[in-house]
C-alpha positions in Angstrom: -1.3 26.1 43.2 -1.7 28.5 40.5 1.7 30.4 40.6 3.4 26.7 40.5 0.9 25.9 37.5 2.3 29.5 35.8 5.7 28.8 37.0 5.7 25.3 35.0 4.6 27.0 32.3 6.6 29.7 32.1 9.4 27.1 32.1 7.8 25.0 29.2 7.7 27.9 27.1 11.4 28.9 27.9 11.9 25.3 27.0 10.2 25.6 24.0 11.9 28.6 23.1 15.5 27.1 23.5 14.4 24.3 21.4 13.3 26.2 18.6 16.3 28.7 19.0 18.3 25.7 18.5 16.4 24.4 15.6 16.2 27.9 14.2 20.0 27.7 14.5 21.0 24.4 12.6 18.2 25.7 9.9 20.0 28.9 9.2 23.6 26.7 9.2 21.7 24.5 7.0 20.5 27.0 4.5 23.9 29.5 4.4 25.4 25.8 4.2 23.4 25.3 1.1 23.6 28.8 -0.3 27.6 28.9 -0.2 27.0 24.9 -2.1 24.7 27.0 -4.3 27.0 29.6 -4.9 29.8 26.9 -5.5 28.2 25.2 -8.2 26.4 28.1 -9.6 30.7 29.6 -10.7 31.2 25.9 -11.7 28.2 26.1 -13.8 29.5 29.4 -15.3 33.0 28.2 -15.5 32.0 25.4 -17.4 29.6 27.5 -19.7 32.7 29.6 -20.1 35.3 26.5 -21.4 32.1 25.7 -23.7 31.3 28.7 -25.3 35.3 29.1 -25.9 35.7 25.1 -27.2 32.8 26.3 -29.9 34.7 29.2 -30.3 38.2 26.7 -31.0 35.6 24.8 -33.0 34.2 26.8 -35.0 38.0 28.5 -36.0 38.9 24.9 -36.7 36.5 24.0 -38.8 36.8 27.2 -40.9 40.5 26.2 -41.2 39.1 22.2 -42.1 37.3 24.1 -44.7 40.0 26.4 -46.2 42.9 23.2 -46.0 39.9 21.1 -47.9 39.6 23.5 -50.6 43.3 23.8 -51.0 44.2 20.2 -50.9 41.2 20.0 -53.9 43.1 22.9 -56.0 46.3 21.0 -54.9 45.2 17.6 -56.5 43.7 19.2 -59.5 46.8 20.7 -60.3 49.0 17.8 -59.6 46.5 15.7 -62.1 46.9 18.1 -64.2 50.7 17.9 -64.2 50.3 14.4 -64.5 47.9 13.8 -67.3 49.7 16.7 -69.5 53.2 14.8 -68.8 51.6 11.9 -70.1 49.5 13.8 -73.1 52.2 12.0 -75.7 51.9 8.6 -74.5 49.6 5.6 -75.7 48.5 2.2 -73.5 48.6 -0.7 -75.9 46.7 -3.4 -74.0 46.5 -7.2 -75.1 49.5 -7.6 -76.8 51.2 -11.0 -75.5 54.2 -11.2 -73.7 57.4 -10.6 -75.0 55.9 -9.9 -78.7 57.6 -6.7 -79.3 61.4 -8.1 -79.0 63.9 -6.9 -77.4 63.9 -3.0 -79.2 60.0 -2.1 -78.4 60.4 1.4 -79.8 61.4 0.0 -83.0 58.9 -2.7 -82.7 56.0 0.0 -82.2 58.2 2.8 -85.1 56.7 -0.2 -87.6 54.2 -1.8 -86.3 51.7 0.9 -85.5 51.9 2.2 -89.2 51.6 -1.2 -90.9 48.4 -1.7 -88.6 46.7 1.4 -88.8 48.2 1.9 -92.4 51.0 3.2 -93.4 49.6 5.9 -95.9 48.7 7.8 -93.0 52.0 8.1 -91.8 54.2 10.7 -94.2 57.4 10.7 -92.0 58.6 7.9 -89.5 57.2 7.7 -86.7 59.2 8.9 -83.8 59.2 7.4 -80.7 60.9 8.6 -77.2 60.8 5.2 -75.4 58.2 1.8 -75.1 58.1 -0.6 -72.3 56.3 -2.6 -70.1 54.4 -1.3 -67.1 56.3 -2.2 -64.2 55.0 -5.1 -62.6 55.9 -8.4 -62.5 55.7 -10.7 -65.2 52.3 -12.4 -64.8 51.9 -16.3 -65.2 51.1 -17.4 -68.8 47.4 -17.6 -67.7 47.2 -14.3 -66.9 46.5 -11.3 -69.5 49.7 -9.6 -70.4 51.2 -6.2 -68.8 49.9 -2.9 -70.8 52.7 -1.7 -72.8 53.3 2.1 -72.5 54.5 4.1 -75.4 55.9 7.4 -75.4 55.7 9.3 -78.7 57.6 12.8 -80.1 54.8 14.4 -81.1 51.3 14.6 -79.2 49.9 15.2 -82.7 50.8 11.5 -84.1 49.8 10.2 -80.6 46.0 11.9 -81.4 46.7 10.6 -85.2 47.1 7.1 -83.6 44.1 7.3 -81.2 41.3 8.3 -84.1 42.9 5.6 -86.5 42.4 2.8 -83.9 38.8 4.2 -82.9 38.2 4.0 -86.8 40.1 0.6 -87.5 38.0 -1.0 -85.0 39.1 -4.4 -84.0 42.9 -4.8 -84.0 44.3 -8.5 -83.9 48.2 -10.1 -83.3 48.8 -13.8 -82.6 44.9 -14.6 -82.2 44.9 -11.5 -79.5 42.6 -8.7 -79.1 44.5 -5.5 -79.2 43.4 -2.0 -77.8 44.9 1.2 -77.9 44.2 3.9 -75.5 45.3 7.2 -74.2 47.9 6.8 -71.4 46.2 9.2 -68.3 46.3 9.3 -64.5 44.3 7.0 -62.4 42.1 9.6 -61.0 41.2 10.6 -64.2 40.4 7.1 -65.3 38.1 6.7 -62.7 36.5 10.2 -63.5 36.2 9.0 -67.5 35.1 5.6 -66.7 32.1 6.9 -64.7 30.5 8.4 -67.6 30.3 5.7 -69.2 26.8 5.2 -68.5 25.6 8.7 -69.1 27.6 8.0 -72.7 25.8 5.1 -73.3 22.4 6.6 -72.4 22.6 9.5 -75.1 23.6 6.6 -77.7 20.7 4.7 -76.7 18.6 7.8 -77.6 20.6 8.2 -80.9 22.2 11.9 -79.8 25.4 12.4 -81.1 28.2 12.3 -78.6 31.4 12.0 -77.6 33.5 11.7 -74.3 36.6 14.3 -74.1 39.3 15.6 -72.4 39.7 15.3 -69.4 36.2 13.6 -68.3 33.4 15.6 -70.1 30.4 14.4 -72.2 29.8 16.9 -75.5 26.8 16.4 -77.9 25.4 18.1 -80.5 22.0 19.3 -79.9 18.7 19.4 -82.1 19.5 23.1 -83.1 23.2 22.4 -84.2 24.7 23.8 -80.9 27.4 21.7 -78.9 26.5 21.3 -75.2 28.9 20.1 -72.4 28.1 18.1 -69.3 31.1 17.7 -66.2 29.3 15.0 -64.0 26.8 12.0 -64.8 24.5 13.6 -63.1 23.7 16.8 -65.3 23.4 14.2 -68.1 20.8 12.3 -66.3 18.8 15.6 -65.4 19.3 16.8 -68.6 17.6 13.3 -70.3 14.8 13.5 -67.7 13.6 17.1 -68.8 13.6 16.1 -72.5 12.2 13.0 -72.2 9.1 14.9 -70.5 9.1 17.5 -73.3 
């Protein structure tokens, strides 16, 4: 009775053993199933850290070249405004003048006419005038104000001449009309003058002498008889905030 009791044991245990064998088995597939996963996605992983840390690399080398084309297309468009205002540093924009009012010969219209207006003692010789015309778009409805009228002189020094006379004159009339004379720039440098208008108008509010010149800069004359320059509105406005707390 007791040798079959230890033989059934004996075979239980064998039993046991094969199970666990097998178990210990498929646990050890398991695991060297999950390492080589482990190790498969652990060389992704680096793979992957490798394409990143060489698309920051491409980055970073493209954004230096971003930064180097910026700065050159800057330069670039200074230069070409440049060009552009100093082609046009003889010319004059005569604004308000109705359609069709300077005949059919508008540099001999504008020979005569700009002397009689701004008087003609200031003019010793005749005025010379390359070419006048229209700006080039179309003739506007009879409702609508009138196309500038561009004018083209010799000699930039009767074109600065013309300018101070018309900023001294004042208010300029023909047919009933407002007339206004300006200097003939570039677009971009419109824009640039016309935002300091406001920073112009703030120093006259505060009764400081000043004056907006070439190409987009504010000069004033300060208390101790010193001319001061400002590029931007914003150095005007910082300027105006330190003295108004002095």
């Amino acid at each position: 009775m007791l040798a079959l009791l230890l033989k059934e044991i004996q075979e239980g245990n064998n039993n046991l053993s094969e199970k666990i064998d097998s178990k210990t088995a498929d646990l050890q597939t398991s695991i060297e199933n999950l390492h080589s996963t482990v190790s498969s996605l652990l060389g992704r992983v680096m793979e992957a850290e490798q394409h990143i840390g060489d698309t920051e690399d491409e980055v970073r080398r493209i954004d230096g070249l971003i930064k180097v084309v910026r700065q050159e297309n800057e330069t670039l468009k200074d230069k070409v405004d440049y060009l552009e205002n100093y082609s046009r540093r003889s010319n004059i924009r005569v604004v308000g003048m109705k359609e069709g009012s300077e005949g059919s010969d508008p540099v001999k219209f504008f020979s005569e006419w700009l002397p009689n207006v701004l008087g003609a003692q200031h003019f010793s010789e005749q005025l010379e005038i390359e070419r006048a015309h229209r700006t080039l778009y179309p003739v506007p409805n009879p409702d609508k104000p009138p196309r500038p009228i561009l004018v083209r002189l010799l000699r930039y020094q009767d074109r600065e001449k013309i300018l101070r006379l018309a900023r001294q004159k004042g208010e300029i009339t023909m047919d009933g009309r407002s007339i206004s004379i300006f200097p003939n720039m570039s677009p971009d440098l419109a824009k640039r003058r016309k935002l300091m208008i406001p920073a112009l108008k703030a120093f006259k509010e505060r009764k400081v002498s000043c004056y907006l010149v070439h190409p987009a800069r504010i000069k004033i004359l300060t208390e101790d008889g010193k001319f001061r320059f400002f590029e931007t509105p914003g150095e005007v406005f910082k300027y105006l905030e330190h003295q108004d707390k002095t």
